[in-house]
Every structure is written in C-alpha cells, then in structure tokens.
FINUFI-802016 format. One line per 3 residues: number of its first residue (from 1); for each residue x, y, z of C-alpha. Coordinates in pm, 1 decimal, padded with zeros to 6 digits, always signed. Last residue first. Example, Ala and Ser with C-alpha at 12.3 -4.5 7.8 and 13.67 -1.06 7.14 Angstrom:
BEGIN
2> +01367.0,-00106.0,+00714.0; +01230.0,-00450.0,+00780.0
END
This chain:
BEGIN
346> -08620.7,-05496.0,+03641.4; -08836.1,-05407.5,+03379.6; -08648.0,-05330.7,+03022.0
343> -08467.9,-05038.0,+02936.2; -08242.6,-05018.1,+02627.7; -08434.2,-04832.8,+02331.2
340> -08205.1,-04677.1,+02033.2; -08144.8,-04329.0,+01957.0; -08022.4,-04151.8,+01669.9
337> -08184.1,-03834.4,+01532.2; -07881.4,-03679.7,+01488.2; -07566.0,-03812.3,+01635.7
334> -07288.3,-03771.3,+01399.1; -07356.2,-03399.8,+01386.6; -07374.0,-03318.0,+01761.1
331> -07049.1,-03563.9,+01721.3; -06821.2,-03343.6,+01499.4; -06951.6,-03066.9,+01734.3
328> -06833.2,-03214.0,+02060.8; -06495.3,-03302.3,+01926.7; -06445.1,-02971.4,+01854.2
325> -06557.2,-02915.9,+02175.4; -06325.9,-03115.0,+02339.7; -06001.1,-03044.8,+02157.7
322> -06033.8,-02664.4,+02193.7; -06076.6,-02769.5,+02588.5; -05753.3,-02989.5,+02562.9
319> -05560.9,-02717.7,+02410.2; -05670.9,-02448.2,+02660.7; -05584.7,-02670.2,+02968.7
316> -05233.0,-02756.9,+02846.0; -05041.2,-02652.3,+03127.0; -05294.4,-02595.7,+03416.6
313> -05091.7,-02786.8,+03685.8; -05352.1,-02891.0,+03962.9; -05326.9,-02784.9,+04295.7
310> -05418.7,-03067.4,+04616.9; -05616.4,-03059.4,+04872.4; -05674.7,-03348.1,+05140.0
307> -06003.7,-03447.7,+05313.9; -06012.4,-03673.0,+05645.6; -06026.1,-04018.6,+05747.2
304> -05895.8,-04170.5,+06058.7; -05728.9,-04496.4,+06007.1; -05468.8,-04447.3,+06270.4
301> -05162.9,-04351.2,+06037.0; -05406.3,-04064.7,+05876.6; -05624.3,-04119.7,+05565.0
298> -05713.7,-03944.2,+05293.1; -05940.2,-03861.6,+04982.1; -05825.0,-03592.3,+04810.0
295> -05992.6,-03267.4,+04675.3; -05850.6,-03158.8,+04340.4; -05773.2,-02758.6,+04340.0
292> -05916.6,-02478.5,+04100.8; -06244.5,-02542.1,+04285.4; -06161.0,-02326.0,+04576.2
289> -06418.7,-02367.5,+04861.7; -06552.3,-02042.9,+05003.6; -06846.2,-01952.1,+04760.9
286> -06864.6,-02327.2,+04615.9; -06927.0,-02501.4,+04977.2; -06782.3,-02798.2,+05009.2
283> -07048.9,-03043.8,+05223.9; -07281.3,-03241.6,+05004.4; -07117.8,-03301.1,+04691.0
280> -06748.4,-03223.6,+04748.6; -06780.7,-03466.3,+05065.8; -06949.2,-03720.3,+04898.4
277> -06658.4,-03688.0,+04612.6; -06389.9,-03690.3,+04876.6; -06520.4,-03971.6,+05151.2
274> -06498.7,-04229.5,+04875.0; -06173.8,-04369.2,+04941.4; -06314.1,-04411.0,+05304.0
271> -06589.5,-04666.0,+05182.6; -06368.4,-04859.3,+04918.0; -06121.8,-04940.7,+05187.3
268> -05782.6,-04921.4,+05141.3; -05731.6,-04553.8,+05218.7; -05369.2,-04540.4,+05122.6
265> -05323.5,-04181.4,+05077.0; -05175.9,-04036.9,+05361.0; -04864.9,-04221.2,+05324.2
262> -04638.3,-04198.1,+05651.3; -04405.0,-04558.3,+05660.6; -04685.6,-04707.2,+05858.8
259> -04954.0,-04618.5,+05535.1; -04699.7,-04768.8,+05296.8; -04708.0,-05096.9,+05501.9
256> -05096.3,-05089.6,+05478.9; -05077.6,-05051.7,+05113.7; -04795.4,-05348.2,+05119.2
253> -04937.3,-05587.8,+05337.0; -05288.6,-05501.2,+05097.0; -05029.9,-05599.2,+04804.3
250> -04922.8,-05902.8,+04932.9; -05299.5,-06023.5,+05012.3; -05384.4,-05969.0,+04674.6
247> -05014.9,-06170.4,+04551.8; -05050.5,-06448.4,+04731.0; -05459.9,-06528.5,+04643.5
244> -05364.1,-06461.0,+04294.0; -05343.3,-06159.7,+04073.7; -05402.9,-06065.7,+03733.2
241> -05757.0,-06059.2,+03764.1; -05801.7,-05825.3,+04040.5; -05680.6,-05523.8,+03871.7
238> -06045.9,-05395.5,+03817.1; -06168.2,-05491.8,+04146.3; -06025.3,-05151.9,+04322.3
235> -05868.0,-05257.2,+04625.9; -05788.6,-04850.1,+04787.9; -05510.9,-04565.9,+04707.1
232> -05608.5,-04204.4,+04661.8; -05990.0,-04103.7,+04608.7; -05941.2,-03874.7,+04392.7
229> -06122.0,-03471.7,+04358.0; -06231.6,-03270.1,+04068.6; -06517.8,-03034.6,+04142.6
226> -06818.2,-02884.0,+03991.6; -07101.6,-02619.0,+04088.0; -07366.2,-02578.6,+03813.4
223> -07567.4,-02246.8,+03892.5; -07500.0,-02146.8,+03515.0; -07178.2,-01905.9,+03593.0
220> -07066.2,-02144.2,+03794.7; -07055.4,-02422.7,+03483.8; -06885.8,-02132.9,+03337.8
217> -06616.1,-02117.3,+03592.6; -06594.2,-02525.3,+03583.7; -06549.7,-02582.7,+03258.7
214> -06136.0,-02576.1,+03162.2; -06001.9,-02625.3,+03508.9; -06279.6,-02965.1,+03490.6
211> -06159.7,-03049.1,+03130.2; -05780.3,-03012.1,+03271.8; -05824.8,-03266.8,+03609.7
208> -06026.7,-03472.3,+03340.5; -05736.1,-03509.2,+03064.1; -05471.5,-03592.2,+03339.3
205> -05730.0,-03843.7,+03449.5; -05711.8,-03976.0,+03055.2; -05308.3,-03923.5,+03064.4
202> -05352.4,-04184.0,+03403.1; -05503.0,-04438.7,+03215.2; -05323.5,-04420.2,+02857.8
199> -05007.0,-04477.4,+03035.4; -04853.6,-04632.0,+02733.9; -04963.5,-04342.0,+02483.9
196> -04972.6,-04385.7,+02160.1; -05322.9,-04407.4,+02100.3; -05392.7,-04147.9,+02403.9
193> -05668.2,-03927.1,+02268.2; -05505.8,-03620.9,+02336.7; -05160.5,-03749.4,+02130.4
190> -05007.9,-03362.9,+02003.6; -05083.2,-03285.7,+02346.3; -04907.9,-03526.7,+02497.3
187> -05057.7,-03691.8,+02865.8; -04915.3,-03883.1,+03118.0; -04605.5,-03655.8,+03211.1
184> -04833.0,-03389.2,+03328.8; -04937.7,-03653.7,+03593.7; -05287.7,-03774.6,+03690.1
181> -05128.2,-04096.8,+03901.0; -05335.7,-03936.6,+04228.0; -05656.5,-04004.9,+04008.1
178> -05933.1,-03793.5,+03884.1; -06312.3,-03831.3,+03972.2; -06542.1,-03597.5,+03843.6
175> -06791.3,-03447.7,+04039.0; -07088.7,-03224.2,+03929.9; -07286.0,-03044.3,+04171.7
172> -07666.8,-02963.7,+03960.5; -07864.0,-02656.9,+04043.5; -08123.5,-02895.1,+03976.5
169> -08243.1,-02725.8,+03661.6; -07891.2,-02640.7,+03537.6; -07838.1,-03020.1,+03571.9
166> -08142.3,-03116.8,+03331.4; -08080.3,-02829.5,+03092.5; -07705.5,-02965.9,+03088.3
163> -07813.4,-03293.2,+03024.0; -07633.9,-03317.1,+02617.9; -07321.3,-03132.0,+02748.4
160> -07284.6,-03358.2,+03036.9; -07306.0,-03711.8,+02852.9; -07035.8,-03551.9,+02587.9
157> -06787.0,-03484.0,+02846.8; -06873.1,-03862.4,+03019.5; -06781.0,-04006.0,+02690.0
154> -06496.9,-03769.1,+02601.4; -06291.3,-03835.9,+02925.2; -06287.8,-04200.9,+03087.9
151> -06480.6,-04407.9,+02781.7; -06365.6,-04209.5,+02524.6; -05990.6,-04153.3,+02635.4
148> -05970.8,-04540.8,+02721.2; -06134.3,-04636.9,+02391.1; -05918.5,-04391.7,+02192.6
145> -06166.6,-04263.9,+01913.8; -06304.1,-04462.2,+01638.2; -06654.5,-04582.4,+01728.9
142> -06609.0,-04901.5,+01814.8; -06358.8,-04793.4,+02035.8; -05971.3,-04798.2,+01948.5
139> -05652.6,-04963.8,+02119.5; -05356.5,-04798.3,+01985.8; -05138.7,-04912.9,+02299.7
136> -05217.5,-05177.3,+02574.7; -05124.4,-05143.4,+02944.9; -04852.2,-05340.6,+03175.0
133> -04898.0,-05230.5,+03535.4; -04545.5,-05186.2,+03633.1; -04530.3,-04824.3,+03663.9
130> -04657.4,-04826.4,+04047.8; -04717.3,-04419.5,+04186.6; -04845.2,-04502.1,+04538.8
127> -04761.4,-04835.9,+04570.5; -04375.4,-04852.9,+04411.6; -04346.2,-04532.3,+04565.0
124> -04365.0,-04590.7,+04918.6; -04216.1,-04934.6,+04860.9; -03848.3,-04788.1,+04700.5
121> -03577.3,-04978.7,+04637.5; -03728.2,-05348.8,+04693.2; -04052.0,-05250.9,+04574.0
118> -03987.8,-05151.1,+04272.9; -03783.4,-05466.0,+04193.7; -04044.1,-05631.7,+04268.6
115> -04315.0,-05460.4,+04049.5; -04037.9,-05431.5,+03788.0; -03964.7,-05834.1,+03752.4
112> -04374.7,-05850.1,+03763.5; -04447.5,-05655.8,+03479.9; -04827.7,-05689.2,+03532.1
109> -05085.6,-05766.2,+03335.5; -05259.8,-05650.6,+02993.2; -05436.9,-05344.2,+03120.8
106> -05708.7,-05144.1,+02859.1; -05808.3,-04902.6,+03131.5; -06173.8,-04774.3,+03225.7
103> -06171.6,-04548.5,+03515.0; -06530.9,-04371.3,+03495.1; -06679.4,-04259.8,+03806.1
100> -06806.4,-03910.3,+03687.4; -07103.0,-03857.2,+03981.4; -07370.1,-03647.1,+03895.5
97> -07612.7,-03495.1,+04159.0; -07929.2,-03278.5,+04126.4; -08067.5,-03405.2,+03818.3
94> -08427.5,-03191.9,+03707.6; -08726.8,-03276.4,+03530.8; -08693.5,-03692.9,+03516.6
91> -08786.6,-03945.3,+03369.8; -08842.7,-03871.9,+02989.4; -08480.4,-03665.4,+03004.8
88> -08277.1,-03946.8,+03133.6; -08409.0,-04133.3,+02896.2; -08298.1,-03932.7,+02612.1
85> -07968.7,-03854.5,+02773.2; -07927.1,-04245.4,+02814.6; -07974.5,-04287.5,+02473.8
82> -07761.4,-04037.9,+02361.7; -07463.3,-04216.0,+02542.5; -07560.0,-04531.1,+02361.0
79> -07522.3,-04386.1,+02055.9; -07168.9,-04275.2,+02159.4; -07080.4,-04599.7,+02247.1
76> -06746.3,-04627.3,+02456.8; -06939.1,-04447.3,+02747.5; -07146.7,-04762.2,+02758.5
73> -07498.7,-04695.4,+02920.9; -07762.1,-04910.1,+03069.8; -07964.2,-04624.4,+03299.6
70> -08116.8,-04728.7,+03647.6; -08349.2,-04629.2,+03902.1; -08405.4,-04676.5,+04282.4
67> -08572.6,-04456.5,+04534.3; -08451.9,-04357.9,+04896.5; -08729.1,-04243.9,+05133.5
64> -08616.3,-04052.7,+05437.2; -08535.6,-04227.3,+05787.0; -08175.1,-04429.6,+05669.6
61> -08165.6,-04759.9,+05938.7; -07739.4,-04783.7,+05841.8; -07840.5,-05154.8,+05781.1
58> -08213.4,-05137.2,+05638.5; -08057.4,-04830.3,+05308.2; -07762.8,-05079.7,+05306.5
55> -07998.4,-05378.2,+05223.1; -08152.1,-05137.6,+04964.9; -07809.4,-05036.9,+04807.7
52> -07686.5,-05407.3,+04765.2; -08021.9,-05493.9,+04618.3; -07973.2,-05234.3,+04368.5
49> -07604.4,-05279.6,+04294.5; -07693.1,-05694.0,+04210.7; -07988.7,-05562.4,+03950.2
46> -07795.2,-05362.5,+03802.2; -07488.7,-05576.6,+03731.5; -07727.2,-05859.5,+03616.6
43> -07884.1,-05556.1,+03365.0; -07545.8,-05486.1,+03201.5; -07313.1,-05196.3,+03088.3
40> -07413.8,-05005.6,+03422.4; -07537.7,-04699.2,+03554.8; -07739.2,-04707.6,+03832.3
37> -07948.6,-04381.1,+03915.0; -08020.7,-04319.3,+04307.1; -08327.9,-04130.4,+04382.1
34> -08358.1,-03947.5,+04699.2; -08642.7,-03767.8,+04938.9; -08512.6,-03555.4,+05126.6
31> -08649.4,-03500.5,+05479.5; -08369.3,-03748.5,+05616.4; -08070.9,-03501.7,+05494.8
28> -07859.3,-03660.0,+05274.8; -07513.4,-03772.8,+05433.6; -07601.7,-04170.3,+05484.2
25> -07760.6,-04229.2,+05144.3; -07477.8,-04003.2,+04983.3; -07182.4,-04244.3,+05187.0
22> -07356.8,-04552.7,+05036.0; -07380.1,-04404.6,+04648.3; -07021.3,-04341.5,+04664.6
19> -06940.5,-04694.7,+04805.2; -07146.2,-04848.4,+04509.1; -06905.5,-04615.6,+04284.7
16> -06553.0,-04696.3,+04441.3; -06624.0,-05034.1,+04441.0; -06750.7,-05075.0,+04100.7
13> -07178.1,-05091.4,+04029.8; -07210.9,-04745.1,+04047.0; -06994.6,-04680.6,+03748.7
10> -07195.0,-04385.4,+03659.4; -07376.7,-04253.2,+03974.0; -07689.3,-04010.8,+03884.7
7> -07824.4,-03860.7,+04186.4; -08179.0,-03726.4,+04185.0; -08311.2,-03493.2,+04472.1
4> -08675.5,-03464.2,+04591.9; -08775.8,-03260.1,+04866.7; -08961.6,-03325.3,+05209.9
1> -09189.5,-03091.9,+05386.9
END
C-alpha cells in the first residue's frame, strides 16, 4: 500500500534547491507516493524546475509516482508569505517535508585587489571563508525590515509558524540550511536585522543556526523533528554575474585546488552539496542524532561524499528568539485578513 508525502522546497528553482529535490526523488521509498512543491518568485522559473524534475524522475527510472505543485512566494513580502500559507492550506492536509533554501544577499561585486591578494597568502582560506565579496548596507524590503534578514531568516520563520498545524500533521522534518561562513562575528545583537552590517549574508545564517538552537526542542516536543545543516562549498548561480568566462573557470581551479591541499568542504557540484539536508530528512534519526549540531555536506580528496558535524556556538540564542517572536506578533497583527490570489494554470 503506498503513502502520500508532500515536500515543500523553497528556492527549488537554484542549484542547491533543484538538486535537493533530485536526491529526495531518488531516496524516497518507491511505495510512496510524492509531491514536490516549487517555490519560486516567477511562473517561467516554475515551469523550467518542473520539467527539469520530470525528465530526472525518466533518467534515474524512479518506480513510485512523483507529483508536481507549485507556490509563487517572495519571502521579502510578508503578504505574500500569507498567501502561500493560505494555499498551502486549501491543498493539502498534511506537509511532510520543508526545505529552508533561502540565501538571498544584496552583493555589489567583488573586491578584486583583495580576492587576489587573498589568494596569494592564503588559497585555503581565501575559498573557504572569501571576504572580498563586496555587499550592500541599509538595504530595506518593501516592507521595512532588513531585506536580507527577511528574506533568509524572518520570512521563512514566519512561513513556519503560520503551517505549523500542517507540519505537526505530517510529523513534519524541517531543514534549514545554514552556511559554513555562519560566524559569531557576522551577527550584532544590538543590529539583528543586519542594516549595518557588511556581511549581512552570513549574520542572516548566523541568525538561522540560533533560530533552529532556539526551536528545535519544542518543535520535538510537537512531533516536528528539525535540523540545521550546510552544504559547504559548490557553483552557486547567484555570484555568477560578476564573473567572466576567466574568472568562473579560475575559481573552480581554485575549489578543486583547495580540495588537493585537504578541504573537506569543497563539494563543487550542486548534487553532492546537497547530500546533508536529504540526508537529515530521510536518514538522521531524531532519537540518536544530536540536533544541537549543523550537519555538513562533505567531500573527501577522491570525490567521495560523506556527512560532517559540526557544534554551533549558542551565544546569543535567547536574544535572537525574543527578537523573533516579537517580531512574530507585530506581524500576526499586520497581517489580518490579508491575502491576495497568485496561482494561475501551469
């Protein structure tokens, strides 16, 4: 007898997301029926992830039924957050899997004079934890907050709390995905939604390694199991416009160069950087695996992948989760009786 399970992939349509939703339609079990979600800002971008998946679905010749949906959804609009709750509700009785693949960054180049210089002292470093990429300061959402914290922290918080019936109901596994640049250093309390932070990227995956210490023991409590993980080093296609033919395949020299010099964390590949949260969803198990600690994607000298813990500093983890609900409450207000309607056929 086959069962149903519903996995809801925000970001689906990066690398790091489409790969995500690959690795699940290979590790499910062939009696279960499953329903991918796409989330996107756009219908093209939809549309293009969903034939991607279904030719993927032929290629690694999958047995059990996979079933397509989709949810249009800006984490930098809160209205449009609620909307995909309330659709998300209509459809479905119960979510099973929730991916948090949001790494939205407000980048304005490169500082190439440090990049090189970097790399001549130290190349380990200089592509494991680079500096160089130049980022914006101050920049606000429509809706007032830090775009990068709302779109990477507050956003996806908010998304959870409103579909926690629907999660509950599934006996839900959660995973958020942090970063290996998700440094104490990144992130001032007195500045939680980053608007004077220059690093406002990594402080918001600083944020998420805290708002997962902060909610995972009652998620527990609820039959919610969640985890934290990063999928190290790989080509994400969000840096890809400020380099040139020269300078992309520089950098993979350089990621595989890092890899020969003993870095476990230079996956490369899209597929193997998503080995973590796959693994975390389908494999971990929550009575023996400690959740306290971010799993890593990894990869030894050969190319053979495997899974790499890591402990998390909880400095600051009852300050950010005071932060976050309050937050939470100013917009349960905001938000009532909003909704707008953004499905159309596809």
């Amino acid at each position: 007898m086959s069962t149903r399970k519903v996995a809801v992939i925000t970001g689906t349509n990066s690398n790091l997301g489409i790969n995500i939703a690959y690795r699940l339609i290979e590790r499910e079990s062939p009696s279960t029926r499953l329903t991918i979600v796409v989330t996107s800002r756009t219908l093209p971008r939809v549309r293009e992830v969903i034939e991607l998946l279904k030719k993927h679905v032929k290629k690694v010749n999958r047995v059990g039924l996979v079933d397509y949906d989709y949810l249009l959804v800006d984490f930098t609009d809160m209205v449009s957050i609620l909307n995909a709750y309330y659709e998300l509700e209509k459809q479905y009785k119960a979510i099973h899997y929730l991916f948090i693949n949001a790494a939205q960054g407000v980048y304005d180049g490169i500082d190439w004079f440090a990049a090189v210089k970097d790399v001549l002292v130290n190349p380990l470093d200089a592509v494991t934890y680079p500096t160089y990429k130049i980022q914006k300061v101050g920049v606000k959402s429509a809706d007032g907050m830090g775009l990068v914290f709302q779109a990477n922290v507050f956003g996806p918080y908010y998304f959870i709390h409103k579909i926690l019936p629907l999660l509950q109901e599934g006996n839900a596994i959660i995973v958020w995905i942090s970063s290996i640049m998700s440094l104490p250093k990144y992130l001032s309390l007195q500045d939680m939604e980053l608007l004077k932070s220059d690093a406002s990227y990594e402080g918001s995956k600083r944020l998420v390694d805290l708002v997962h210490l902060g909610t995972y023991k009652p998620m527990k409590d609820i039959g919610v199991h969640q985890y934290v993980v990063h999928p190290g080093i790989f080509t994400s296609h969000s840096f890809f416009k400020f380099l040139n033919v020269f300078t992309y395949y520089g950098m993979l020299f350089l990621f595989y160069f890092a890899r020969l010099l003993g870095s476990k964390w230079h996956n490369i590949d899209g597929y193997k950087a998503a080995n973590a949260p796959v693994y975390v969803a389908t494999l971990a198990n929550p009575h023996f695996d400690n959740q306290n600690v971010k799993f890593g994607s990894a990869t030894s000298l050969d190319g053979i992948e495997y899974i790499e813990r890591t402990d998390i500093d909880p400095t600051g983890m009852s300050d950010v989760m005071g932060y976050m609900n309050s937050k939470t409450e100013e917009w349960d207000e905001k938000l009532k009786d909003q909704i707008t309607n953004s499905r159309v056929p596809i």
